[in-house]
N, C-alpha and C positions, 0 to 999 in steps of 0.2 A: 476647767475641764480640759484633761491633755486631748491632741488629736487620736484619733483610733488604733494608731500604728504605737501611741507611750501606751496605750489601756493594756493590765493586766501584764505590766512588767513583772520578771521575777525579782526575789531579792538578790539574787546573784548580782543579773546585769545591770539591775539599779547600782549595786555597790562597785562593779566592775568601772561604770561610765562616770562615778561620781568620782575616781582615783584622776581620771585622765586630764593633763595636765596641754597632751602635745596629740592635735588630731594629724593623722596622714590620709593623703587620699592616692589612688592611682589616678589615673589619669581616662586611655582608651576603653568605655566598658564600664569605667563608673564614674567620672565626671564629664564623660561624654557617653552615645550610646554605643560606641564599640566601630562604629561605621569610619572607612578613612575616606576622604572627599579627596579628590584630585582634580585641578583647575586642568584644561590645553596645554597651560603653557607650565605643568607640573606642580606648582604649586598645592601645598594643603592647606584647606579649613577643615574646621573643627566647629562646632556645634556645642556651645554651654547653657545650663538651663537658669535662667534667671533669679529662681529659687535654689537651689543650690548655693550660688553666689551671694546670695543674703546670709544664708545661714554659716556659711565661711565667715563674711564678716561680722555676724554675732559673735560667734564663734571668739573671735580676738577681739571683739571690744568688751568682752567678759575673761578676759584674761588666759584663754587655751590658746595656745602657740598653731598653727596651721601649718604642713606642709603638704608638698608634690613630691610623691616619690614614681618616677615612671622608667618602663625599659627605652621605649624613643626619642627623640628628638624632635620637638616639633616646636616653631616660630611662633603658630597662636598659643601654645601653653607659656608662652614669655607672656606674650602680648596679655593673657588673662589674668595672670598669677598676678603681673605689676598694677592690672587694672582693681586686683581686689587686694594688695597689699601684703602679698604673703611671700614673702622672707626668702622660706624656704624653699627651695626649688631643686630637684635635683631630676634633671633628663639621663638618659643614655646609659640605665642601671640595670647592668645584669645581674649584678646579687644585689636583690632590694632588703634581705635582711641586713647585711655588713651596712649599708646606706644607713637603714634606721639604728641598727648599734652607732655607726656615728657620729649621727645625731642626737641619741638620746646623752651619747657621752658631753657632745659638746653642749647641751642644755642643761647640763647635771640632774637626768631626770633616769630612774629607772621604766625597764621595761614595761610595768605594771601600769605607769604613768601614763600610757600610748595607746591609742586607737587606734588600728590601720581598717580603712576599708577599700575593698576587690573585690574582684570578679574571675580572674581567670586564673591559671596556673603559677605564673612567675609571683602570685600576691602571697600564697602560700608561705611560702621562707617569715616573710614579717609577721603576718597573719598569725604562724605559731609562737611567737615570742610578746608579741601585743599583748596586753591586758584586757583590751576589749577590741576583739575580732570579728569584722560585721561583713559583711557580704553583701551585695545589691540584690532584688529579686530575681535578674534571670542572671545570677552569678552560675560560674560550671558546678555540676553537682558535688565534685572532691571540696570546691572552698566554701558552698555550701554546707556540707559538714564540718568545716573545720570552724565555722563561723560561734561566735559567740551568742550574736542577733543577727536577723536577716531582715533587710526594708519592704518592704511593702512594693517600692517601685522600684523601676527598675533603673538601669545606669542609664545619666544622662538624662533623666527622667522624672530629677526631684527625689532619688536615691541617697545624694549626698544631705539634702536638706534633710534626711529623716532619722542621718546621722548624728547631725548635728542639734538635731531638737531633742532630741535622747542624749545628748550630754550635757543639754543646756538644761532638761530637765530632773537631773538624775544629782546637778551641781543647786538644785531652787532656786536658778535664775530666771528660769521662762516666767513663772505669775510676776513680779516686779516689770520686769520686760515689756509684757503685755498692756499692764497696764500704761507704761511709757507710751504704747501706740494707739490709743483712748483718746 
């Protein structure tokens, strides 16, 4: 039985999330909750949710490529990306579409092939060219329409995890899966 957020998928984004070969995620907003911490002594943390991070690394050990595609710069999204193995990383991107064209060049994958999920404005550009475009629950209302599917939760919040259970489910990996953790 999927969770409540796969119940009553359509056949679109069933067939849309079953293509996707290369997940992306942003970063402020939706693998975190949008909030910037700042220490005294300037430094930033960053807040990631535990679940999230599971399902990234489902994610690639069922064969979907993972990346970061974000517009800042920030020292915990090194620190995270390395702690869950993901490849791909790209900070400091003011055109996050040209980012994802190329990447998807250098994966030899088409557009069709990609999921990008966001929340705000800058996610827009990728978001229209993705194949499956997801939006977090309190995504801005423009990437909210532009979205393919929308999560249940919000960023930071086990958002990405709901991502990723919708492509893990949409690919008939999650019942095998499951049962591994039995």
């Amino acid at each position: 039985m999927p969770e409540s957020y796969l119940a009553n998928l359509s056949d679109d984004i069933l067939a849309r999330a079953a293509k996707i070969r290369l997940a992306v995620f942003d970063v402020d907003g939706t693998l975190t909750d949008g909030r910037l911490w700042y220490g005294e002594d300037g430094r930033e943390t960053k807040v990631f949710h535990v679940h999230d991070g599971l399902g990234l690394k489902r994610l690639q050990a069922n064969g979907i490529e993972v990346a970061i595609i974000t517009a800042r710069i920030s020292h915990p999204v090194s620190l995270r990306a390395e702690e869950l193995g993901i490849n791909h990383v790209y900070q400091g991107q003011s055109d996050k579409r040209a980012c994802l064209h190329q990447l998807l060049d250098a994966l030899h994958l088409m557009p069709e092939q990609a999921a990008f999920v966001g929340d705000d404005l800058p996610d827009l550009p990728p978001m229209h060219i993705a194949g499956l475009a997801v939006a977090v629950a309190n995504a801005h209302p423009w990437v909210a329409e532009a979205a393919h599917w929308r999560t249940t939760r919000s960023g930071g919040m086990g958002a990405a995890r709901e991502a990723c259970d919708l492509i893990l489910h949409a690919h008939g990996d999650s019942n095998a899966e499951r049962e591994r953790w039995r």
